[in-house]
matplotlib code that plots the C-alpha trace (Angstrom):
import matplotlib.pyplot as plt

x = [-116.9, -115.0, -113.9, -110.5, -108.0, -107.1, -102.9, -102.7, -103.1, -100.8, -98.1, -98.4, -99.2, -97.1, -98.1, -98.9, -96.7, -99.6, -100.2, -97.0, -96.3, -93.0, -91.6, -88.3, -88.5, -89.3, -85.7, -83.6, -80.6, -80.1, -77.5, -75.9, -75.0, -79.2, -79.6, -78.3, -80.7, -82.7, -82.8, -83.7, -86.1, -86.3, -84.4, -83.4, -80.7, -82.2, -82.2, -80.1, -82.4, -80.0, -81.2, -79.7, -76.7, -73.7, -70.4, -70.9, -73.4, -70.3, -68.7, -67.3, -66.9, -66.1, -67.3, -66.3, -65.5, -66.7, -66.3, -64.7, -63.8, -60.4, -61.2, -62.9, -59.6, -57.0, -59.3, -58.0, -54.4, -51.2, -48.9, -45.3, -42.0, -39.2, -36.5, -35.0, -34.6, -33.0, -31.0, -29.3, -28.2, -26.8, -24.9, -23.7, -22.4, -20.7, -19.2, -18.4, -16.7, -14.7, -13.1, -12.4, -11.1, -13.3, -13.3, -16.6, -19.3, -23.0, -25.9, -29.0, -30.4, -27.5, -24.2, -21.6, -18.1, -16.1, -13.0, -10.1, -9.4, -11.5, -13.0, -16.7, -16.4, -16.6, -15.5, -14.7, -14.3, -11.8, -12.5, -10.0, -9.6, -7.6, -5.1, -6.2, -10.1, -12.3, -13.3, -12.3, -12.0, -8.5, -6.2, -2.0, 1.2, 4.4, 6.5, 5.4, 7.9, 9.1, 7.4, 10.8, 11.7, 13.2, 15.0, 14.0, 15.9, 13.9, 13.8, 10.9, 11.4, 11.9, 15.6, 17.8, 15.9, 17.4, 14.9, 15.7, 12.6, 12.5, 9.7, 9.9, 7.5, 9.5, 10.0, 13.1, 14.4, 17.3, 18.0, 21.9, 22.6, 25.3, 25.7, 23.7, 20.7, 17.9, 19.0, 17.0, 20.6, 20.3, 17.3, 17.1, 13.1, 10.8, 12.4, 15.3, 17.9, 20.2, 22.8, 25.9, 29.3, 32.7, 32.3, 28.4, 26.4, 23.5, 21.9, 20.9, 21.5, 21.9, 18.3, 16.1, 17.7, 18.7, 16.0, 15.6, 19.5, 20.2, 20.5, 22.4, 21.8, 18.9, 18.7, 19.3, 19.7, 20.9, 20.4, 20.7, 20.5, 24.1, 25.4, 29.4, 31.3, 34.5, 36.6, 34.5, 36.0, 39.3, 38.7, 36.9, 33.2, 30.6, 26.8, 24.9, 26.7, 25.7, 29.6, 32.2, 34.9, 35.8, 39.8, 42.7, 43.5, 40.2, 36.8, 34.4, 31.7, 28.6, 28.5, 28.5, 28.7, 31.4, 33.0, 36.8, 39.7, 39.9, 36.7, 35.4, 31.9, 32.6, 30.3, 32.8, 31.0, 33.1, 31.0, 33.6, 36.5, 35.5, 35.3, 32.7, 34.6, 32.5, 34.3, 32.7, 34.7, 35.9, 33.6, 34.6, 32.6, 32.0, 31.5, 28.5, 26.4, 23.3, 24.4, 21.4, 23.7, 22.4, 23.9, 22.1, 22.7, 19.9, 21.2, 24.7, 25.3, 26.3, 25.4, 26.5, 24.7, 24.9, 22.6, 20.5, 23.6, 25.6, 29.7, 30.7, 32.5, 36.7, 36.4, 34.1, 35.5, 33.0, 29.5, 27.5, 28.6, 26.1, 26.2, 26.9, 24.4, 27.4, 26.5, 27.4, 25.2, 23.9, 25.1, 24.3, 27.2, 30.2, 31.4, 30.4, 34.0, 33.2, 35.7, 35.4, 32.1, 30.2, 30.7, 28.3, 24.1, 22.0, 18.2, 15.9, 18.4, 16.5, 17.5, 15.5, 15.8, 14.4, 14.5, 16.3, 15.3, 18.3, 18.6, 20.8, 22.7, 20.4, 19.9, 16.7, 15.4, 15.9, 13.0, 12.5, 10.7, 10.9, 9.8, 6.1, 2.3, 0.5, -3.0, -4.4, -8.4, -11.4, -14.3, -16.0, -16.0, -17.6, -18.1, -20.3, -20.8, -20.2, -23.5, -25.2, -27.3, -30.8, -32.6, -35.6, -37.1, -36.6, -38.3, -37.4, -34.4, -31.7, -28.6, -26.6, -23.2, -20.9, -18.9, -15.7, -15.9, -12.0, -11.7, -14.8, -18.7, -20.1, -24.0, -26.4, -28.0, -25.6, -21.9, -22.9, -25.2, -26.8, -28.2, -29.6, -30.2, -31.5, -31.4, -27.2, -27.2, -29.3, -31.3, -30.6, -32.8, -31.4, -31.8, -33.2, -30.3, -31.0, -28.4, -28.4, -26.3, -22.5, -21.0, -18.0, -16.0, -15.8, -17.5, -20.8, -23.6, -26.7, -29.4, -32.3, -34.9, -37.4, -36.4, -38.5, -36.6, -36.8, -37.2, -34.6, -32.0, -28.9, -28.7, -25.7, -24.9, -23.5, -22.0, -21.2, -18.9, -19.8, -18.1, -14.7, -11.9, -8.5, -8.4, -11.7, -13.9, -13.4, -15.4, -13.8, -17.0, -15.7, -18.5, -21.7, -24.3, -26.7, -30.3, -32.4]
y = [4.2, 6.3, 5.2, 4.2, 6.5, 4.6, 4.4, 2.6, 6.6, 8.0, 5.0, 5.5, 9.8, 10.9, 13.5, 16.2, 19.4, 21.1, 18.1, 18.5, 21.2, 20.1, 22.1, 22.6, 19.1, 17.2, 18.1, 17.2, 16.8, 17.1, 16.5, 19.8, 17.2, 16.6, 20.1, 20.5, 23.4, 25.8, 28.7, 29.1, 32.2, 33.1, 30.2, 30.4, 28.7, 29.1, 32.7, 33.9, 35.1, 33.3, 35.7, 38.8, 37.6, 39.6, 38.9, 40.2, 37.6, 35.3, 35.4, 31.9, 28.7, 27.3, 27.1, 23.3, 22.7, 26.4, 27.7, 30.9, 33.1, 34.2, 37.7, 37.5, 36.9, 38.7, 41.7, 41.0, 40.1, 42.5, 41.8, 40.9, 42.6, 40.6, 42.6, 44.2, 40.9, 40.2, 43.3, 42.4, 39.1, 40.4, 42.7, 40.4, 38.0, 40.9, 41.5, 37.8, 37.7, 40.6, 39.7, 36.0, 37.2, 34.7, 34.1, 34.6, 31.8, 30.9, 29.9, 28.7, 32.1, 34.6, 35.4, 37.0, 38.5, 40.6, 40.3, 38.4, 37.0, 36.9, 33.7, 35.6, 38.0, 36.8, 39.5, 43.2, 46.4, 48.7, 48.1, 45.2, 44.2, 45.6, 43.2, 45.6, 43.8, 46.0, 47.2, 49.9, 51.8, 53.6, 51.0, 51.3, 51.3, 51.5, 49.4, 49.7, 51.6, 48.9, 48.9, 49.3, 52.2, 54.9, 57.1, 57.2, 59.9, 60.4, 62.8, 63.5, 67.1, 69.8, 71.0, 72.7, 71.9, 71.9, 71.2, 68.1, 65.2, 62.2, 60.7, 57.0, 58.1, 59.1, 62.5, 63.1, 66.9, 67.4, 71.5, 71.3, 71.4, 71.9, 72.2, 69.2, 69.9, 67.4, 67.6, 66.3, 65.4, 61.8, 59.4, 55.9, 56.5, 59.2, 62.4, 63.5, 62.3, 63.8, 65.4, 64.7, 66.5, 65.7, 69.8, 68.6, 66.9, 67.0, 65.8, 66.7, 66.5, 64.1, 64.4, 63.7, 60.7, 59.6, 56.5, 55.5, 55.2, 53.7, 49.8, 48.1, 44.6, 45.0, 43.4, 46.2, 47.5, 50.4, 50.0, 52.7, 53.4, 54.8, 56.8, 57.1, 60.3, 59.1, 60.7, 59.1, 55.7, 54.3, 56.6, 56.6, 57.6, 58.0, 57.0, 57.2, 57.5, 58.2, 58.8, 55.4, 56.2, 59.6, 61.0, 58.4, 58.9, 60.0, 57.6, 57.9, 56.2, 55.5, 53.7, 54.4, 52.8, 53.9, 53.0, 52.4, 53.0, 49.4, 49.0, 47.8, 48.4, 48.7, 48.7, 50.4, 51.0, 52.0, 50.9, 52.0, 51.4, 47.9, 48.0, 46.0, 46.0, 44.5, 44.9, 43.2, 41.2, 44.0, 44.7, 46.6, 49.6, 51.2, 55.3, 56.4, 53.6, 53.1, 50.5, 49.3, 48.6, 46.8, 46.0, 44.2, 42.4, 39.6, 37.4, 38.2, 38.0, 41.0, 40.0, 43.0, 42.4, 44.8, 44.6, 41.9, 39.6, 38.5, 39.5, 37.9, 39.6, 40.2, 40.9, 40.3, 41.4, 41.6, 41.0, 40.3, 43.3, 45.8, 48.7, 52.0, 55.0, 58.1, 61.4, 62.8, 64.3, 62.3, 62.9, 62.0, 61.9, 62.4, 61.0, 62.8, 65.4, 65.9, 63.7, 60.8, 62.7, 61.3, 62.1, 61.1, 60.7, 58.6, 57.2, 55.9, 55.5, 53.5, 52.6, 49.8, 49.3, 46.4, 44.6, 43.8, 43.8, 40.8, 37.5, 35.5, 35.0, 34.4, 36.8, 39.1, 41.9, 45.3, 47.6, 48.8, 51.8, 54.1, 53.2, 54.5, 53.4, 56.0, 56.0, 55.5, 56.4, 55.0, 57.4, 54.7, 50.9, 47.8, 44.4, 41.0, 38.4, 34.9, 32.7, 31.8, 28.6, 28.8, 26.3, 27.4, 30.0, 33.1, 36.9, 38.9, 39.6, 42.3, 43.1, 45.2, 46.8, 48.1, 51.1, 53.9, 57.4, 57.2, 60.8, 62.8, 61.6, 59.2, 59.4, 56.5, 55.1, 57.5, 57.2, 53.4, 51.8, 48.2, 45.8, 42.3, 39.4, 35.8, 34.9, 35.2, 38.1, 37.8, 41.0, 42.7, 45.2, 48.6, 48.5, 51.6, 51.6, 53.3, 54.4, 52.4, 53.5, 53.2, 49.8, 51.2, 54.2, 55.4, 52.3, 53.2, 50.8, 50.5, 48.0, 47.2, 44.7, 42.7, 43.8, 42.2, 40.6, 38.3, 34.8, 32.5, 30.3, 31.7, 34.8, 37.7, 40.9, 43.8, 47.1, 50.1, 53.3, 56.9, 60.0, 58.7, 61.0, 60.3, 62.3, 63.7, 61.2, 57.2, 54.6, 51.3, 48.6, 46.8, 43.8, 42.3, 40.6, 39.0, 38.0, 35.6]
z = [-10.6, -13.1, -16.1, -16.5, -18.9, -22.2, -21.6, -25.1, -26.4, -24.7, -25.4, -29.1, -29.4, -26.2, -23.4, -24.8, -23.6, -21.8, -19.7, -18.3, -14.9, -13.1, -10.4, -9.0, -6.5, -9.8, -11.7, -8.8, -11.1, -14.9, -17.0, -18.6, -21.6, -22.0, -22.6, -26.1, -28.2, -27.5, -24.8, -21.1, -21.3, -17.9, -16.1, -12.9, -10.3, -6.9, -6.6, -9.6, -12.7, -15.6, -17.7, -16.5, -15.3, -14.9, -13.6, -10.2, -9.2, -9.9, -6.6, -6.1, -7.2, -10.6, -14.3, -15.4, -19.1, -19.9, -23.5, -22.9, -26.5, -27.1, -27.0, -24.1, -22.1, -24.7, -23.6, -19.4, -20.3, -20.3, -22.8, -21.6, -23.6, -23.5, -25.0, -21.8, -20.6, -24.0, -24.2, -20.6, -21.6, -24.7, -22.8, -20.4, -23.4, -24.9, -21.1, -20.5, -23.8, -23.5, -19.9, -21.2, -24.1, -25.9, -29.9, -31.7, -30.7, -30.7, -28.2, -28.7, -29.9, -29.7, -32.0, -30.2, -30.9, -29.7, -32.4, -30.3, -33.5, -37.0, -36.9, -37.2, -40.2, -43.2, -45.6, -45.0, -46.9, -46.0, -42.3, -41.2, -37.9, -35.5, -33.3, -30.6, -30.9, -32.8, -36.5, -37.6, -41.6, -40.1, -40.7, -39.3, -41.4, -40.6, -37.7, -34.4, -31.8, -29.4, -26.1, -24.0, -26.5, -24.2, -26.7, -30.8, -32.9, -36.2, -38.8, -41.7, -41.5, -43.8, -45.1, -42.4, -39.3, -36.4, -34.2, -32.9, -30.7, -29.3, -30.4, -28.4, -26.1, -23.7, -24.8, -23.4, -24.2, -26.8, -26.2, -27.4, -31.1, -32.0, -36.1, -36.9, -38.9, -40.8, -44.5, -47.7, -49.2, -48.4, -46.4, -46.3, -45.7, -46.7, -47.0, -44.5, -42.2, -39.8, -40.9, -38.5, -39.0, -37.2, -35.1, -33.5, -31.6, -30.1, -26.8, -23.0, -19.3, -17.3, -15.2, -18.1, -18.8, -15.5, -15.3, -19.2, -19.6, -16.5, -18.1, -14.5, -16.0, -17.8, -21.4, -24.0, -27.7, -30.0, -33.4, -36.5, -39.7, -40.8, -43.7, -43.6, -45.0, -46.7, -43.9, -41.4, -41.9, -39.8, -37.0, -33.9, -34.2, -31.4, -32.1, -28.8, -25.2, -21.6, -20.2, -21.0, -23.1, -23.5, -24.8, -25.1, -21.4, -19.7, -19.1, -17.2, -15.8, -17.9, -21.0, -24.5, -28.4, -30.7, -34.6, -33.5, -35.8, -36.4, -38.2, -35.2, -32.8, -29.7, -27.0, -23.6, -19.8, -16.7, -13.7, -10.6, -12.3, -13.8, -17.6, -19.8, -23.3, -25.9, -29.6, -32.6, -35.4, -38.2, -40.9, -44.0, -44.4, -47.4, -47.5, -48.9, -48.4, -45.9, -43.2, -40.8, -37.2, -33.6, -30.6, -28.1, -24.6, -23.6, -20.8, -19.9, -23.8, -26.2, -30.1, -33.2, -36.5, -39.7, -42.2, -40.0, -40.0, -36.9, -37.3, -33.9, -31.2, -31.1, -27.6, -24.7, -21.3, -18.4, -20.3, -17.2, -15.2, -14.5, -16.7, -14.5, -15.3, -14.3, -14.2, -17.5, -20.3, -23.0, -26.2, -29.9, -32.5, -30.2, -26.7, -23.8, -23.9, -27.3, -28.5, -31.4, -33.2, -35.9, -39.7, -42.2, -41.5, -39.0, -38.9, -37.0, -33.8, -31.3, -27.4, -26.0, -22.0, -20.3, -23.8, -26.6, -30.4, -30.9, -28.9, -30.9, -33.7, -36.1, -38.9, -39.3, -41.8, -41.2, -40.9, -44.1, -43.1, -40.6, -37.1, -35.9, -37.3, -40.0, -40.2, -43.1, -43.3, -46.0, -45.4, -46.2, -45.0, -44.2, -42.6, -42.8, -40.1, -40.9, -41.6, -38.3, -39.1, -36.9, -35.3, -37.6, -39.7, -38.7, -40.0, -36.7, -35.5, -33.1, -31.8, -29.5, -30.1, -28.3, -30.2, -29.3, -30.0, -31.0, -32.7, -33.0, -32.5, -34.3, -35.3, -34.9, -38.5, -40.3, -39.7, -38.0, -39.9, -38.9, -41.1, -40.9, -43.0, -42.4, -46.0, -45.9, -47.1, -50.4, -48.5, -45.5, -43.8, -42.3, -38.8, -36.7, -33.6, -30.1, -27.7, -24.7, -21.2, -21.5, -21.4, -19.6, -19.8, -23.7, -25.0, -26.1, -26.6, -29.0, -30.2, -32.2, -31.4, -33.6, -36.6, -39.4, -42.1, -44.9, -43.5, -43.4, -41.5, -42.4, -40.2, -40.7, -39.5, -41.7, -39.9, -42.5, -41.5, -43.5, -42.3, -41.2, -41.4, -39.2, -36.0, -36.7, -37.0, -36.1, -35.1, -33.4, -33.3, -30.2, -29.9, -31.6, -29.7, -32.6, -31.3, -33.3]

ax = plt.figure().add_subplot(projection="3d")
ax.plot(x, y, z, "-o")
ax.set_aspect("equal")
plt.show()
């Protein structure tokens, strides 16, 4: 009988390691937790040798709760860029804004204006904005011409001219002069006027100005600046006419506005034989002395004002008749058979057709200069964004903007410069801009995208002009598209 094994050992010392032979039957399952140190040296799962194992012998399944490195899937992954994605909603805000004629406003991440008004800029330098919607360092003086201006006699020329233009727009031809000239002697603005003596006129013929003077019962104005000679007073003097009064005993048709003996204006049209007689209260004229004049017709009604201030009508026979166009030339200073010409000097003589510049009584001011804008160009100029508050912190940001080649071409990062700041404003970084496609016919676009910056909340814009010149070289920024 063999002796039995002592089991009170092995209780207290263990089995020793070389005791021990398991096979594959004998670890039906363990428990990946159990297994927590050391190293399988040649281990195997059924057939697969774990140690050489590549990534080809992985062919299915799945690796639960694996530990996989960062790197070792940064490695596999293809970065994603944003920006045109960016750039086309940017572009379609500036788009948006522009056909809704929308004031400045914000999203979520995007500032965008495209200068309907100037609720979004905060300050500027010598680059104001424009009531046409964009920035600009060519700034306008002056009076604008009316937009119903059909016929503007100016002056501003040198001593003795007699060359003679319409300058509403219109251009309608003036090739008879007859002994007026532009004189420096007297000018109510800048430097000249017309000189009109009691033997001229000027004008043209009837084709050039058969559809701007044809008023038929259209509203209507004339209005002058007048100078009278001192033998130019109590007699009858003719400012602008198309036909209408002509001798004592011939008219014609047509219409025309006259200085009468009397002291009085008097606005005369023959349509067919029925007369529209207009004559305004007397005034007492003075020789020598600049008189601003207007007639106007707005609703059946005819209104004289001198100086800006109403003096009533004498007469009013006929008002809402239509006013005939005739067939006779046009003429400046004298009716059209020479008869009743003008004696002293004129300004700024405007006709408006389709509107008038007076629709009441009520007084008004003069211009007090000459009619048409002047540009007036800083080389040099700038603007600045209001604050835009962020949602958070922000050290990258962009923009698009959209930008006119007005006179000239304008260069990227030099005559436009970009430069961004989400510190407001305490630093701003120059921006690199790129020319993008067109955002419609002669509106050019540009961008920057993640520009770093100084990190911040409150986000501006600053866009700086170099270069300009007027006629040779503007720039008009038309929109801003900030992207945060």
């Amino acid at each position: 009988m063999t002796k039995a094994r002592d089991l009170s050992n092995l209780i207290s010392t263990g089995v020793p390691n070389s005791l021990i032979t398991l096979d594959a039957n004998e670890i039906p399952n363990i428990d990946a937790g159990k297994i927590t140190s050391g190293s399988i040296a040649t281990a195997r799962l059924g057939n697969i040798d774990l140690t050489n194992l590549s990534a080809s012998n992985l062919t299915s399944g799945t690796i639960p709760d694996a530990r996989v490195s960062a790197s070792a899937v940064s490695q596999h992954a293809t970065s994603f860029d944003d920006n045109k994605i960016v750039n086309d909603i940017s572009t379609l805000a500036i788009r948006q804004a522009s056909n809704e004629n929308k004031g400045a406003y914000n999203t979520n991440s995007m500032f965008v204006d495209v200068f309907q008004d100037g609720t979004g800029i905060a300050s500027n330098t010598n680059a104001p904005r424009n009531a046409s919607e964009y920035i600009s360092t060519v700034v306008q003086s002056g009076i604008a011409i009316p937009s119903n201006a059909k016929f503007l006699l100016q002056s501003e020329t040198s001593n003795g001219s007699t060359t003679f233009a319409d300058t509403s727009g219109t251009s309608i031809p003036i090739p008879n002069v007859y002994n007026y000239t532009h004189s420096t002697a007297q000018a109510k603005f800048g430097s000249s006027s017309i000189r009109a003596v009691n033997n001229g006129n000027i004008g043209g013929d009837h084709s050039a100005v058969s559809t701007h003077f044809n008023i038929g019962s259209n509203a209507f104005s004339i209005e002058a600046w007048v100078r009278f000679d001192s033998n130019a007073l109590n007699t009858n003097r003719y400012i602008l006419n198309k036909g209408g009064y002509g001798t004592d005993t011939t008219d014609y048709d047509g219409w025309g506005l006259l200085l009468q003996s009397s002291n009085k204006f008097m606005f005369y049209a023959n349509h067919g034989g029925t007369v529209v007689n207009i004559k305004s209260n007397t005034y007492s004229w003075s020789a020598n002395t600049w008189y601003h004049i207007r007639v106007s017709k707005v609703d059946g009604a005819f209104y004289y004002h001198v100086n800006g201030v109403s003096i009533g009508l004498s007469e009013n026979s006929n008002p809402s008749t239509s006013i005939n166009l005739g067939t006779r030339d046009f003429k400046v200073g004298a009716s059209s058979d020479n008869s009743s010409k003008w004696n002293g000097y004129i300004e700024d003589l405007l006709f408006t057709n389709g509107s008038a510049l007076s629709s009441s009584t009520a007084s008004f001011t003069p211009n007090t200069s000459a009619y048409g804008l002047v540009d007036n160009t800083s080389a040099t100029g700038n603007f600045i964004s209001n604050a835009i508050t962020a949602p958070s912190s922000t050290n990258k940001m962009g923009a698009i903007i959209t930008y006119q080649d007005q006179a000239g071409t304008n260069t990227l990062n030099t005559d436009i410069v970009l430069q961004l700041s989400a510190d407001n404003g305490s630093n701003f970084t120059t921006a690199t801009l790129t020319a993008l496609p067109d955002f419609a016919t002669g509106i050019k676009m540009a961008k920057v995208n993640d520009l770093s910056v100084t990190a911040g909340t409150q986000l501006k814009y600053k866009i700086s002009f170099a270069n300009q010149a007027s006629g040779s070289k503007e720039a008009r920024i038309r929109g801003v598209s900030l992207q945060y």
